[in-house]
Rosetta silent file (secondary structure, phi, psi, omega in degrees, C-alpha in Angstrom):
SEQUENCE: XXXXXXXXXXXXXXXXXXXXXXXXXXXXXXXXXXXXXXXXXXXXXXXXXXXXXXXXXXXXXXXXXXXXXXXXXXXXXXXXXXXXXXXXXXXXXXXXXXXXXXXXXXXXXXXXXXXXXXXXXXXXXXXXXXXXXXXXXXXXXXXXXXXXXXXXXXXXXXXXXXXXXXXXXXXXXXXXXXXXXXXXXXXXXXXXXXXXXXXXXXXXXXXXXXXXXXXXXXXXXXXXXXXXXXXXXXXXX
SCORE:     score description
SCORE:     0.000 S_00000001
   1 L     0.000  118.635  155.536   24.184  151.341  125.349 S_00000001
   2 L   -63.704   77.715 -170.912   26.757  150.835  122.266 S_00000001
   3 L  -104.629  112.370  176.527   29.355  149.035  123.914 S_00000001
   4 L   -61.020  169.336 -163.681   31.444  147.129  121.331 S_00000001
   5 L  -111.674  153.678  173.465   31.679  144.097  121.964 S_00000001
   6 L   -17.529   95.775  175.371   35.344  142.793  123.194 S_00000001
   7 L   -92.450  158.270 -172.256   37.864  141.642  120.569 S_00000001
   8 H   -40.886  -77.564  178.824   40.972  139.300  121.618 S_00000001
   9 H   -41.114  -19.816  149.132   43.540  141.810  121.609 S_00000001
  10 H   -70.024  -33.988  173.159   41.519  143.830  124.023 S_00000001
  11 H   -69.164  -10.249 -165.873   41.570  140.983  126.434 S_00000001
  12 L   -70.802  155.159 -153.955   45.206  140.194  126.954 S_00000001
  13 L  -171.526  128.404  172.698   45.927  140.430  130.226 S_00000001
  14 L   -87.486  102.649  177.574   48.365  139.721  132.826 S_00000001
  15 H    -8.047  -80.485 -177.495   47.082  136.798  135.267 S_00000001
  16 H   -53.977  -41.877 -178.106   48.728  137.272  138.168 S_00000001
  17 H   -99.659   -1.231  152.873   48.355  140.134  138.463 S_00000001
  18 H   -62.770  -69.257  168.583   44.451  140.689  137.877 S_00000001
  19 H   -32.176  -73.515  171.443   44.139  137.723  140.249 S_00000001
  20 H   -62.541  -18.748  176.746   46.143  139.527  142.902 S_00000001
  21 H   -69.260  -50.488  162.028   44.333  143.001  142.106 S_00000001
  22 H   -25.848  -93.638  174.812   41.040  141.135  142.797 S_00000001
  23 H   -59.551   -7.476  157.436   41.778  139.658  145.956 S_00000001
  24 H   -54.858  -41.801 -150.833   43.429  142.733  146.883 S_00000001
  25 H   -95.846  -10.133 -178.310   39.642  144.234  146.313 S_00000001
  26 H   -98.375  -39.560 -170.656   38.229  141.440  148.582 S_00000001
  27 H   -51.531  -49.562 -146.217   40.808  142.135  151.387 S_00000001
  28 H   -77.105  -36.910  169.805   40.438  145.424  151.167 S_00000001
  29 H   -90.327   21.507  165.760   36.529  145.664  151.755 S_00000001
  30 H   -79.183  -52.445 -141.854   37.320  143.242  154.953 S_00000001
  31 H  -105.645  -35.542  177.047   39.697  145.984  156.228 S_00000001
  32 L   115.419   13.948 -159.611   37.847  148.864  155.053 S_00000001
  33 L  -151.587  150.143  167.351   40.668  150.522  152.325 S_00000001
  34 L  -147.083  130.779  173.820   41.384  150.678  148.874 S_00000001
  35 L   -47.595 -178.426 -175.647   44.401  151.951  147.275 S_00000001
  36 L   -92.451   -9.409 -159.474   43.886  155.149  145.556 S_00000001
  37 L   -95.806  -12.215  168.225   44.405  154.152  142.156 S_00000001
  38 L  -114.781   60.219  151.143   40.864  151.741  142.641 S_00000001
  39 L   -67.602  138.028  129.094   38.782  154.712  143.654 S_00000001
  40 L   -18.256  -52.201 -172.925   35.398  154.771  141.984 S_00000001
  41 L   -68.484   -3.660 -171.759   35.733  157.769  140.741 S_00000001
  42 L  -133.824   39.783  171.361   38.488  156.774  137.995 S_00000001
  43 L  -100.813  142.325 -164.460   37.116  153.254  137.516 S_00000001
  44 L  -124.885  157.520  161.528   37.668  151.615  134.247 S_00000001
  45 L   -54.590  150.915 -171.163   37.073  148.105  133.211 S_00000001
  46 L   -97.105 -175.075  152.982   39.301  145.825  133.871 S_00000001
  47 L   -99.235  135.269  175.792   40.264  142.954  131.274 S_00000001
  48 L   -12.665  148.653  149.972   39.277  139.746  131.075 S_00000001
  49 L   -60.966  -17.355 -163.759   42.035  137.128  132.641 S_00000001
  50 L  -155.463  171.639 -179.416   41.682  135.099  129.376 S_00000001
  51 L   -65.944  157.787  156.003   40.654  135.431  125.634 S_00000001
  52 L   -36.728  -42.965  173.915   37.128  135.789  124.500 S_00000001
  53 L  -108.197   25.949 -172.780   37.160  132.621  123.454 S_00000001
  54 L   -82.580  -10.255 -179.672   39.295  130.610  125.811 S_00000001
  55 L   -83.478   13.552 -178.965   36.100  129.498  127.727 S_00000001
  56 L   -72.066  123.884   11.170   34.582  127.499  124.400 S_00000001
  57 L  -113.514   -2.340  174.123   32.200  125.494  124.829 S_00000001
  58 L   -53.590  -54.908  141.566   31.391  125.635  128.291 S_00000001
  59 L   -97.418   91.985 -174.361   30.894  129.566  127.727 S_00000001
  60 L   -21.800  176.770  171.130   30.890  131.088  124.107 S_00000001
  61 H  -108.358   -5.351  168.189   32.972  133.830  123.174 S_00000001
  62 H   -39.401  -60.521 -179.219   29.317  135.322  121.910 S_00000001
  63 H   -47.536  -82.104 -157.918   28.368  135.374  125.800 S_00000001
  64 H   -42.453  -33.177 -178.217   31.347  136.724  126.985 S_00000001
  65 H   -71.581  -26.141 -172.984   31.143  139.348  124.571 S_00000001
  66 H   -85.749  -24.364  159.213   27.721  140.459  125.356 S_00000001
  67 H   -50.543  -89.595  176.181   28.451  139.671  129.102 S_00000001
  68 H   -81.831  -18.405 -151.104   31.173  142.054  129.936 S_00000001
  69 H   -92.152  -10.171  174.098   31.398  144.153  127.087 S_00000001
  70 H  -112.550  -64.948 -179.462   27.791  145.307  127.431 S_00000001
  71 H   -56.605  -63.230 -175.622   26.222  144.118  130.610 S_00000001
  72 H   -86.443    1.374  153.063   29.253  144.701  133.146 S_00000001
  73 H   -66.140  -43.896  179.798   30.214  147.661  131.138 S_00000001
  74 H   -47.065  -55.953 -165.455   26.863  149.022  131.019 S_00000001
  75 H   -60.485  -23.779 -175.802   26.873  148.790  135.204 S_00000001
  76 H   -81.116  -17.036  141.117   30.041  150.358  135.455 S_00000001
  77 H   -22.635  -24.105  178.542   28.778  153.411  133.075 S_00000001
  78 H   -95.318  -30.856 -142.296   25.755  153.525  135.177 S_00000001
  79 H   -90.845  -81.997  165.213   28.176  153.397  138.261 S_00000001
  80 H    -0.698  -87.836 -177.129   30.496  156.612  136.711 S_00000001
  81 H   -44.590  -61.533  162.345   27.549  158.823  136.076 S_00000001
  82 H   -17.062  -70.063 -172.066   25.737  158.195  139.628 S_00000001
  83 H   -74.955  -23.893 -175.071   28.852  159.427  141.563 S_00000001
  84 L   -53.151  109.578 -166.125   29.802  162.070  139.773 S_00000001
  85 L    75.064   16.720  155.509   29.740  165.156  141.640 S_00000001
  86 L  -136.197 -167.137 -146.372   28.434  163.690  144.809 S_00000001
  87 L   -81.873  -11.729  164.218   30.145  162.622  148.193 S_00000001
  88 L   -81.260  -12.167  173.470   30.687  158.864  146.404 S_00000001
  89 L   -14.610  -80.638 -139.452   33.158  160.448  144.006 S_00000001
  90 L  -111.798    6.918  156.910   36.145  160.055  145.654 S_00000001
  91 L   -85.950  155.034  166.782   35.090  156.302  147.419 S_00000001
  92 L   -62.357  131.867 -175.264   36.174  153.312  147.112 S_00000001
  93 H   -24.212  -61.525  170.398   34.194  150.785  145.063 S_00000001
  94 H   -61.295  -11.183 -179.268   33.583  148.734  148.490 S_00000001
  95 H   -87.239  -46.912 -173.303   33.070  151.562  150.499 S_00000001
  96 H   -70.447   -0.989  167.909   29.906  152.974  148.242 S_00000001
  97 H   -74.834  -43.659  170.868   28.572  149.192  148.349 S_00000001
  98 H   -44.916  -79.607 -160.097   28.703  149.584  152.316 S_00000001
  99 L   -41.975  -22.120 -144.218   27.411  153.064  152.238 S_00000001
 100 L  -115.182  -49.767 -158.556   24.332  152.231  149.791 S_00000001
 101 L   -56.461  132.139  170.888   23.346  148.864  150.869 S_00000001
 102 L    85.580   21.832  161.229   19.736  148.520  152.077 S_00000001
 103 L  -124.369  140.387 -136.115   18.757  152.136  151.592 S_00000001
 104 L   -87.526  -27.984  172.296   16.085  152.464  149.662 S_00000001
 105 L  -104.347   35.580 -171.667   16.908  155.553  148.335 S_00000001
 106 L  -141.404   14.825 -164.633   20.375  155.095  147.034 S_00000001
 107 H   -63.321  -12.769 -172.966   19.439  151.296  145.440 S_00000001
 108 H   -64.504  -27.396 -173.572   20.437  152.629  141.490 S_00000001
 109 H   -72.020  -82.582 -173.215   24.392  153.328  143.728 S_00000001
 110 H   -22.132  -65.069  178.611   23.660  150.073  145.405 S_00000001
 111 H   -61.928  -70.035  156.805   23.035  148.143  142.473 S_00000001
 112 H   -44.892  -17.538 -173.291   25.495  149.243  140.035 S_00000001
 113 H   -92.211  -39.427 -162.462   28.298  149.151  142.523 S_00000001
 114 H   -83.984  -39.511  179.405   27.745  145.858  143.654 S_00000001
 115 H   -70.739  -16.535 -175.993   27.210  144.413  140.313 S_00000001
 116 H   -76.887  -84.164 -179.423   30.367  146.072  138.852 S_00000001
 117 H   -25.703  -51.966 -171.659   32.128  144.515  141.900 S_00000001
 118 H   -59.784  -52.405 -153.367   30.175  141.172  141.398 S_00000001
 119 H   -95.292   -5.971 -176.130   30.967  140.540  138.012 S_00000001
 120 H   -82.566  -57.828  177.741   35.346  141.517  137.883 S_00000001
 121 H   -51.201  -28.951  170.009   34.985  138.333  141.023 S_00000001
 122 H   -58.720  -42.443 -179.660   33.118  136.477  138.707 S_00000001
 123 H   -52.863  -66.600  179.429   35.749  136.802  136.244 S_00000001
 124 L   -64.452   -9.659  171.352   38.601  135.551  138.539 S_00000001
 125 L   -73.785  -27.316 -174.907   36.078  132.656  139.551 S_00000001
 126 E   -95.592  148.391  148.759   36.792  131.173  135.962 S_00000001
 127 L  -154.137  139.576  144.994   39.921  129.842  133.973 S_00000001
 128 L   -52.094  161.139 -153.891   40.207  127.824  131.313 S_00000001
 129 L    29.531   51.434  123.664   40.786  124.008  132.086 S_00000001
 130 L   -22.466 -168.785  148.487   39.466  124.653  135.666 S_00000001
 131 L    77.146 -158.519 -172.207   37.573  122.654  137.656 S_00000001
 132 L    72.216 -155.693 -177.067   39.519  119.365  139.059 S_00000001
 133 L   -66.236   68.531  162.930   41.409  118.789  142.136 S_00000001
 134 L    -3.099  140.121 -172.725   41.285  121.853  144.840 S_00000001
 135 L   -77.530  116.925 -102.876   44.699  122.506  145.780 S_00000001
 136 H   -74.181  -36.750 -169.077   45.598  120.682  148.783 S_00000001
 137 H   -89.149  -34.524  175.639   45.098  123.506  151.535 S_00000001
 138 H   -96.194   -1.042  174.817   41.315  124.231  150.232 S_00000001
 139 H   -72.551  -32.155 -177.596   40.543  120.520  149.579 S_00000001
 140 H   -88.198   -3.010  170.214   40.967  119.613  153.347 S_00000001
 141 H   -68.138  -67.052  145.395   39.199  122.632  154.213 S_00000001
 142 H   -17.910  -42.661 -144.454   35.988  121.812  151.656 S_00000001
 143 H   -95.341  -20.749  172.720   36.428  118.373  153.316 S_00000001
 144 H   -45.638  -62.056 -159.951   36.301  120.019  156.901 S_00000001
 145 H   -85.086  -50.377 -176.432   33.105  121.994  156.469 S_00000001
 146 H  -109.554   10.755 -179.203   31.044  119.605  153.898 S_00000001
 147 L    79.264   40.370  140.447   32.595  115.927  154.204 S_00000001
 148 L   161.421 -158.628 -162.162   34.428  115.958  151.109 S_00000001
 149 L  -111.703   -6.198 -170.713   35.108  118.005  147.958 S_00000001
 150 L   -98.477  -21.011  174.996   32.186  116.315  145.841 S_00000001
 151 H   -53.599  -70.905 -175.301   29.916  117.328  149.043 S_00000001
 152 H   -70.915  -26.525  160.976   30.564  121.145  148.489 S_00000001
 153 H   -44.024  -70.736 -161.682   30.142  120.939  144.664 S_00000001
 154 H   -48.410  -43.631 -172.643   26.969  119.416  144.919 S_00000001
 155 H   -66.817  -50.673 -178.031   26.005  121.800  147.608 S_00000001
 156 H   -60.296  -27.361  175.944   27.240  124.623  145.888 S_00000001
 157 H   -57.533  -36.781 -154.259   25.683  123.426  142.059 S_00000001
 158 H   -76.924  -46.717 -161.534   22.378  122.677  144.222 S_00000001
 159 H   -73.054  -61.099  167.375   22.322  126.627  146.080 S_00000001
 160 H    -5.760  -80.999 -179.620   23.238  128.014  142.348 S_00000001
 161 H   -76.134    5.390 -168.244   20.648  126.613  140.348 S_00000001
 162 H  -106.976    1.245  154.163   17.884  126.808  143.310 S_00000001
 163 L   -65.873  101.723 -161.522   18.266  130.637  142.985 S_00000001
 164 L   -80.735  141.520 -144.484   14.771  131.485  142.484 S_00000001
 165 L    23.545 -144.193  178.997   15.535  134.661  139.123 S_00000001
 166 L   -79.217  147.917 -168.011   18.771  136.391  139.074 S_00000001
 167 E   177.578 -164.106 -159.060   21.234  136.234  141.654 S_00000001
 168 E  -148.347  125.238 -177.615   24.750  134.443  142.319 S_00000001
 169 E   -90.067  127.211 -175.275   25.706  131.179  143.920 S_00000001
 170 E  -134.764  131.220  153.632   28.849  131.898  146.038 S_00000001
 171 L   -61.381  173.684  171.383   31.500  129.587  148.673 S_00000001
 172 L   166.818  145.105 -174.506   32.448  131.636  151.249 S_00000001
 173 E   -83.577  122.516  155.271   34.483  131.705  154.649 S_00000001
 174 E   -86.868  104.447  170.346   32.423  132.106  157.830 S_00000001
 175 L    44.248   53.756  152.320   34.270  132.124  161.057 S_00000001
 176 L    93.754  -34.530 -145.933   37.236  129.885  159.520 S_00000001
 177 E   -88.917  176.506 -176.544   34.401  126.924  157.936 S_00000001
 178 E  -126.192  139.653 -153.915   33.486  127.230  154.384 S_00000001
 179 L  -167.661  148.093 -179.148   29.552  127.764  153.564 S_00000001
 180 L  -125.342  116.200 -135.738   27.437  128.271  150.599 S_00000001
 181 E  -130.390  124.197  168.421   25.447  130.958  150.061 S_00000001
 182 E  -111.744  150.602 -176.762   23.059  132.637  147.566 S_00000001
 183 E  -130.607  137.406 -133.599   22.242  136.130  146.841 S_00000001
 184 E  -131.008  159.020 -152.182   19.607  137.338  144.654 S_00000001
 185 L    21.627 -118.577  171.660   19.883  140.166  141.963 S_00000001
 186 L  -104.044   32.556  170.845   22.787  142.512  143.029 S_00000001
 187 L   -34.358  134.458  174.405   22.850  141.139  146.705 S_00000001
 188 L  -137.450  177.212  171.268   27.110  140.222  147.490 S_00000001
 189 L  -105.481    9.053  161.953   28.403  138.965  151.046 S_00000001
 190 L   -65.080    7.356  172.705   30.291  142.099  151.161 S_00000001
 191 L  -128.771   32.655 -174.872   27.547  143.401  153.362 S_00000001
 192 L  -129.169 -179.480  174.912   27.991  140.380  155.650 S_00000001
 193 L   -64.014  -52.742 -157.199   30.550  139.094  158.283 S_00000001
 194 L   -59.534  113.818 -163.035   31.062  136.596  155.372 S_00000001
 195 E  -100.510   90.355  175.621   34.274  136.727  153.008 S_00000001
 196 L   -57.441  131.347 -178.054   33.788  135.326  149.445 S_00000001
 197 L   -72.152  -36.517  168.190   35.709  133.175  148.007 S_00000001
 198 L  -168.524 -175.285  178.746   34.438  132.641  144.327 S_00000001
 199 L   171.196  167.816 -138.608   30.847  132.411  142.500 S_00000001
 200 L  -143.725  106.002  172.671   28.989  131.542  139.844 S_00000001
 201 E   -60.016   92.502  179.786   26.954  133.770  138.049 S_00000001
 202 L  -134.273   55.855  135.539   23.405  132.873  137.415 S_00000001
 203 L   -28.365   70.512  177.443   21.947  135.606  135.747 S_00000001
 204 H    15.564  -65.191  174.264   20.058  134.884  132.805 S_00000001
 205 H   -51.450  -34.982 -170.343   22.742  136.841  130.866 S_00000001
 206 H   -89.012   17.823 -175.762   25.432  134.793  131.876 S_00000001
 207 L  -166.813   -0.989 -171.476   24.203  131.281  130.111 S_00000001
 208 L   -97.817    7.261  149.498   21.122  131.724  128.192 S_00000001
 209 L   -58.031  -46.460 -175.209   22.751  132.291  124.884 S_00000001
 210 L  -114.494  -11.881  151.105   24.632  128.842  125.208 S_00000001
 211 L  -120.966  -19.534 -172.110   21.806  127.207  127.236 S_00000001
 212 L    54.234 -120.394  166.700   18.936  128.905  127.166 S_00000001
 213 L   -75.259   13.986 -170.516   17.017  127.382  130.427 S_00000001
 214 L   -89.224   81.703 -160.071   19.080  124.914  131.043 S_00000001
 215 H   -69.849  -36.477 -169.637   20.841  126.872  134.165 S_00000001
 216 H   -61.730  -25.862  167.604   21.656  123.500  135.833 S_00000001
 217 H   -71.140  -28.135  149.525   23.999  122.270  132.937 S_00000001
 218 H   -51.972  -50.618 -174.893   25.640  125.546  133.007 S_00000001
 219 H   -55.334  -33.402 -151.939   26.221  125.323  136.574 S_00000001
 220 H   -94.635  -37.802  167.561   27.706  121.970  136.259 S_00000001
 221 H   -55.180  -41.088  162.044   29.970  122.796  133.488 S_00000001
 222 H   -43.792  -65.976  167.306   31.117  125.445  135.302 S_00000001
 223 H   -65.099  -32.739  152.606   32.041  123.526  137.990 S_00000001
 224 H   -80.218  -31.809 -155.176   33.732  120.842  136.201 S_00000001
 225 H   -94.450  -59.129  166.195   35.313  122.812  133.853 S_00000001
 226 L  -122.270    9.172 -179.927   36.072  125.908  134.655 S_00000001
 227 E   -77.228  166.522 -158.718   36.227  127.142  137.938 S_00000001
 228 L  -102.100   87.646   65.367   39.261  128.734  139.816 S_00000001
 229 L    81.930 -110.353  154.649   40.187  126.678  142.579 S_00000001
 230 H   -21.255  -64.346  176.980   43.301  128.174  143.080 S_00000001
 231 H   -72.391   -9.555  168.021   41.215  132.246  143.469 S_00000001
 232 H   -91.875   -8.115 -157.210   39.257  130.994  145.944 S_00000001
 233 H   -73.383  -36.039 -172.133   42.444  129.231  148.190 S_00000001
 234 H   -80.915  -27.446  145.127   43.957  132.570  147.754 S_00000001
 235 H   -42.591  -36.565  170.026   40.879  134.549  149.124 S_00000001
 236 H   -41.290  -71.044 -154.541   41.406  132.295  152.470 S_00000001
 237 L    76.732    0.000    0.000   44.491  134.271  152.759 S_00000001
């Protein structure tokens, strides 16, 4: 696909309210609903939370351009065509991930849906100057479930990079604790009990431009650097 790739002024974006659309899109496959205006059938990309290049050097603005502007464009383009003119039309992104997962003959739905989905949460997993101190309400939680906040890094850096190909290292709330969880191509925990909180994208695609095989120094960068804190406390809800 010819997808250009993403210049700044395409990226501007209002925070807050991406951030709140987002976790809208996590409640909402808990509960079962999506407004109407995040139907599948009308889904567009969204934009970026930040510039192309506000994640330099932990992530290029090279990656990111070939990241979303090709790769999670490409799935949702793939996604578009699929429904069109069959009974996923008029679903919600989260409903045709439900609908699709683990049948064998819908995995091209399955895959594209989830990965569309996967990668806008990825997005909201990042900010520039991340990383740091957890905000007070998810630090004692982190310290609840893994004995401290350097506990659930590690654990989470460790499940990341021990994701044998592609897949996605993700926190997530189980029955009130916090747990860490991997999923392998476009596997999500939206087709679990299990509500995610954030995640780390370790694709090939997402680091091997700026690392090439070094996933664990990505992960770790990632984790110091940039991750969003703050989007997962507000996925607790």
């Amino acid at each position: 696909m010819n997808h250009a790739t993403p210049h700044n002024a395409d990226l501007s974006f209002d925070r807050r309210g991406f951030l709140l659309a987002t976790a809208g899109l996590v409640a909402s496959a808990m509960l079962g609903g999506l407004p109407r205006s995040a139907q599948a059938a009308s889904l567009t990309l969204p934009s970026l939370p930040f510039a192309d290049n506000a994640l330099d050097p932990v992530i290029s603005a090279n990656t990111l351009g070939f990241h979303y502007g090709k790769h999670h464009m490409g799935y949702l383009t793939n996604l578009n065509k699929l429904i069109a003119g069959t009974e996923f039309a008029d679903m919600p992104l989260e409903k045709i991930i439900l609908a699709t997962a683990g049948k064998a003959n819908k995995a091209a739905l399955f895959n594209n849906a989830a990965q569309t989905w996967n990668h806008s949460f990825y997005w909201n997993s990042l900010k520039p100057k991340g990383g740091g101190e957890p905000p007070l309400a998810l630090k004692q939680l982190m310290e609840s479930s893994f004995g401290s906040v350097d506990a659930c890094k590690k654990e989470l850096a460790s499940t990341a990079v021990g994701q044998f190909g592609s897949g996605w290292g993700w926190l997530v709330l189980d029955g009130g604790k916090l747990k860490v969880v991997k999923t392998g191509n476009a596997e999500t925990p939206l087709t679990s009990s299990m509500k995610p909180l954030l995640t780390i994208d370790v694709w090939e695609h997402a680091y091997y431009l700026d690392y090439q095989n070094r996933r664990a120094d990505y992960v770790n960068a990632v984790l110091d650097k940039l991750i969003n804190w703050e989007f997962a406390l507000q996925n607790v809800g």
